[in-house]
C-alpha positions in Angstrom: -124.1 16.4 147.0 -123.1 16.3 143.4 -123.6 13.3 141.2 -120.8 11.4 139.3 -120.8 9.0 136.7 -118.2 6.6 135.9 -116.7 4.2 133.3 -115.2 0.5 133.6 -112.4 -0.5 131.3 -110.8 -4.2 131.4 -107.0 -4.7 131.6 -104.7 -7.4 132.3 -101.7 -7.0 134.5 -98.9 -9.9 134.9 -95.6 -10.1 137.4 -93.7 -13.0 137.9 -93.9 -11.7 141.5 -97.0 -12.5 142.6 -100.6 -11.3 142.1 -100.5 -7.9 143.9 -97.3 -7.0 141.7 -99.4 -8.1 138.9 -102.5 -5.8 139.7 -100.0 -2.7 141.1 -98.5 -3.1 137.1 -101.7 -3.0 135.4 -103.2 0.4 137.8 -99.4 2.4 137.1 -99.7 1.9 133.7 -103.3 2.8 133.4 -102.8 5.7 135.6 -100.3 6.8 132.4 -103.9 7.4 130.1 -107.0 7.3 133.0 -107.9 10.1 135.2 -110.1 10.1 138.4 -109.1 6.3 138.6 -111.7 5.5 142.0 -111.7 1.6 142.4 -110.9 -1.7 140.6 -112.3 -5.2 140.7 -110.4 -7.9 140.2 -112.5 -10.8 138.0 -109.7 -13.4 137.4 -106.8 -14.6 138.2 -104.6 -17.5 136.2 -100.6 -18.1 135.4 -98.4 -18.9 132.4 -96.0 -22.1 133.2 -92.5 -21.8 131.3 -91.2 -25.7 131.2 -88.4 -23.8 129.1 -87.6 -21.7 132.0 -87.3 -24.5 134.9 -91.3 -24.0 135.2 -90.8 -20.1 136.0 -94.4 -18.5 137.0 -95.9 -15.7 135.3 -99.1 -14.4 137.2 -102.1 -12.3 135.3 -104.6 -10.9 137.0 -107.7 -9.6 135.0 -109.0 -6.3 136.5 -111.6 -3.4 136.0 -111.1 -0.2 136.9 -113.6 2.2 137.6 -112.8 6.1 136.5 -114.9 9.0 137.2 -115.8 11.0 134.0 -115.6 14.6 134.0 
């Protein structure tokens, strides 16, 4: 069995569709620069409230992603 090690890096994805849209957004764009992307871990999750925009939700979702190194 061969041995791996991997790096965490911390991004922030936000949708005003909902938390999964937000996390999908953050792990494409990642996937742009990261290789051997393996898992992610989401640590928090808040919103942005627009009063200008008839209290319009925007969800971010603070995530780690976990890439094996080569």
């Amino acid at each position: 069995m061969t041995e791996s090690v991997y790096k965490k890096v911390e991004i922030i994805g936000t949708s005003p569709l909902g938390v999964s849209e937000a996390i999908k957004q953050a792990i494409d764009k990642a996937g742009e620069s990261l290789r051997h992307m393996s898992w992610f871990e989401v640590k928090e999750i808040r919103g942005h409230i627009d009063a200008a925009k008839d209290n319009q939700v925007l969800f971010q979702v603070t995530l780690q992603i976990g890439f094996r190194l080569e």
